[in-house]
MMTF fields as JSON, N, C-alpha, C and O atoms, coordinates in Angstrom:
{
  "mmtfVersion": "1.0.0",
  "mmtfProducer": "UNKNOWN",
  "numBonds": 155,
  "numAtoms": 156,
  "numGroups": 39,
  "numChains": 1,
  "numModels": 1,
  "chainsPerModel": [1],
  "groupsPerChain": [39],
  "chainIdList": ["A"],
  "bondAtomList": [4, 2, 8, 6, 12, 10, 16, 14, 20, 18, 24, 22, 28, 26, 32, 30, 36, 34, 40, 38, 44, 42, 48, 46, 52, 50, 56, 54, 60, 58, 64, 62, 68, 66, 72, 70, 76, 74, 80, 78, 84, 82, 88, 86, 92, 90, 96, 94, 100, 98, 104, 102, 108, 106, 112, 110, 116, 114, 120, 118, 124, 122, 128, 126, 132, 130, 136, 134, 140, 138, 144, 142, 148, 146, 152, 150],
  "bondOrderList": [1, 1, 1, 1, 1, 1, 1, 1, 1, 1, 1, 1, 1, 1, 1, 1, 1, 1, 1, 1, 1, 1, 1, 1, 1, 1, 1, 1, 1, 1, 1, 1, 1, 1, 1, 1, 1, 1],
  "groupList": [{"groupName": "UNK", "atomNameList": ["N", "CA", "C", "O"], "elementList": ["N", "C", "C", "O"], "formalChargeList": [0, 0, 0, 0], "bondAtomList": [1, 0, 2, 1, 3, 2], "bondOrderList": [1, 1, 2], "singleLetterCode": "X", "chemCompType": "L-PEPTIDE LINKING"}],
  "groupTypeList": [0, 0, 0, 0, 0, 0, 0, 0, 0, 0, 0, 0, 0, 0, 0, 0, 0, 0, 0, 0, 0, 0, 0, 0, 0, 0, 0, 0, 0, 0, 0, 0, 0, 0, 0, 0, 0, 0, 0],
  "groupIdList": [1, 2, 3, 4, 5, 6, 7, 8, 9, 10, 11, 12, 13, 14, 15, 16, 17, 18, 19, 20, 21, 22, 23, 24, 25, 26, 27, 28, 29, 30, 31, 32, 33, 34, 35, 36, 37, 38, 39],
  "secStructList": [7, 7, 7, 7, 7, 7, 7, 7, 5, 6, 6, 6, 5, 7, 7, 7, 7, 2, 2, 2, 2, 2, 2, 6, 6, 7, 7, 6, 6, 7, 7, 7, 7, 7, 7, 7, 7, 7, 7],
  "xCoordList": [181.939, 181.075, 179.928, 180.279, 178.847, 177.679, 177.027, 177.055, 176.595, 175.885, 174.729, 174.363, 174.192, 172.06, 172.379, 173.437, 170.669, 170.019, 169.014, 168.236, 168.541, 167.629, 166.826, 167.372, 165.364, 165.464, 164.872, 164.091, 165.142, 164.522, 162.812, 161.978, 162.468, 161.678, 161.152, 161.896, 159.616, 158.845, 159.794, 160.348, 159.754, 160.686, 162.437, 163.062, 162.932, 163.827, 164.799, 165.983, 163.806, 164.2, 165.036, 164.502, 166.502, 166.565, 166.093, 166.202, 165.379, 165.082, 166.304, 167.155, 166.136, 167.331, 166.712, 165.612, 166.737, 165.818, 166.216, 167.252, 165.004, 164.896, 166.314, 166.979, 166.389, 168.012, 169.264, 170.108, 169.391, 170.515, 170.543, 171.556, 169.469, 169.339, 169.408, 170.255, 168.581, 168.768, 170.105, 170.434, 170.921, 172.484, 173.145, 174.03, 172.962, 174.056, 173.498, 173.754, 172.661, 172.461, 171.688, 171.492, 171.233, 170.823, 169.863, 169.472, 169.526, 168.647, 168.392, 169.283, 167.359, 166.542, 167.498, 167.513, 168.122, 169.284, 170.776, 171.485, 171.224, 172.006, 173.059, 172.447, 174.405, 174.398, 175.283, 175.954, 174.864, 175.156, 175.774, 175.337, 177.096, 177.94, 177.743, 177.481, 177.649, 177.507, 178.462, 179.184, 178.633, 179.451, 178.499, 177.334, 179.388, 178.044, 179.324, 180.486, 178.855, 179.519, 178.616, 177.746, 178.951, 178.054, 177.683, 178.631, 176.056, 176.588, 175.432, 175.456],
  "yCoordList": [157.488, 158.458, 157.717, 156.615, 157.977, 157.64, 158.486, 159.715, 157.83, 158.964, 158.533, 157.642, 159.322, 159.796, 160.003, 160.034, 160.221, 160.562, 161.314, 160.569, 162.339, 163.399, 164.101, 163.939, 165.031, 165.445, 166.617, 166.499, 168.098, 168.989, 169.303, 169.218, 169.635, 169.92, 171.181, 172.066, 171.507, 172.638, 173.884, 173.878, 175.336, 176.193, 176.019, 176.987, 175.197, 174.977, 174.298, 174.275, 173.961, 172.911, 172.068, 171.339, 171.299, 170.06, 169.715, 170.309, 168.304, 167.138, 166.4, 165.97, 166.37, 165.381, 164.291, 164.706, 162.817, 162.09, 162.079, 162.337, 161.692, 161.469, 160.673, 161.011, 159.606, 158.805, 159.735, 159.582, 160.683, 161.209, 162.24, 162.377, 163.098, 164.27, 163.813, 164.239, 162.747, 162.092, 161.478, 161.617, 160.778, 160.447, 161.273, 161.076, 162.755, 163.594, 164.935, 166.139, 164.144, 165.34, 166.7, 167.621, 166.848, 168.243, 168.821, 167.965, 169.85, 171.14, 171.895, 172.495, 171.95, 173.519, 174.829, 175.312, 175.328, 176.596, 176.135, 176.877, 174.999, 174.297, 174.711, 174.702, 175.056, 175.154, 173.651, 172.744, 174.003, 172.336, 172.903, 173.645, 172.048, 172.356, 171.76, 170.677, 171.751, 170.809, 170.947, 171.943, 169.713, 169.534, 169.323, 168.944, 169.731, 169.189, 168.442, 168.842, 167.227, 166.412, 165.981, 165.118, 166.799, 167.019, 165.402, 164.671, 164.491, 163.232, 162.907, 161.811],
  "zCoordList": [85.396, 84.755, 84.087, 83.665, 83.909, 83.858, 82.433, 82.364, 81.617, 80.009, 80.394, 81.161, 79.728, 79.755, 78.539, 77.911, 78.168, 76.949, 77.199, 77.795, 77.114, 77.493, 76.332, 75.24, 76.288, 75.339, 75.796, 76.74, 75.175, 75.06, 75.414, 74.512, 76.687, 76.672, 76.516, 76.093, 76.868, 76.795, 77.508, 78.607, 76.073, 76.394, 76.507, 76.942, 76.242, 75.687, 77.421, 77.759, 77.924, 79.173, 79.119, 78.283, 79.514, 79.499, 80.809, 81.881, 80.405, 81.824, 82.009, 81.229, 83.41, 84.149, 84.521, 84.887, 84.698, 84.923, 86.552, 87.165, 86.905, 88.646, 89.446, 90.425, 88.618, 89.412, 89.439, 90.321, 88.496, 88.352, 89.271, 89.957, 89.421, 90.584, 91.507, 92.292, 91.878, 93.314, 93.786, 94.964, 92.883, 92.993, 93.252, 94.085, 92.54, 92.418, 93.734, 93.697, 94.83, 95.542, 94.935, 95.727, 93.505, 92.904, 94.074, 94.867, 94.246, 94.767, 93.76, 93.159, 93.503, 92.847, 92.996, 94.128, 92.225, 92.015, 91.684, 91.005, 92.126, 91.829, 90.591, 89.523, 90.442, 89.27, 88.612, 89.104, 87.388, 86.743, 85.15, 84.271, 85.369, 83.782, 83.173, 83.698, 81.619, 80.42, 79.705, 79.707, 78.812, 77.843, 76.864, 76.985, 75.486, 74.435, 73.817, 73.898, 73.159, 72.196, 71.104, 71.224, 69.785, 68.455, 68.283, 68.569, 67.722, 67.768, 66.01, 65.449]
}
């Protein structure tokens, strides 16, 4: 498993950085689960 650091963008966006979409196969509609861990 692999951690990022990301931040909130415009409209309340998160960014995924480019290596991680591209690793993980993402497509545009995609759905994607989160965890939050308070830090």
């Amino acid at each position: 498993m692999q951690t990022m650091r990301t931040k909130l963008g415009e409209g309340g966006r998160i960014v995924i950085p480019a290596s991680f979409h591209q690793n993980l196969h993402l497509l545009p509609g995609d759905d994607i689960v989160l965890h939050m861990k308070k830090i």
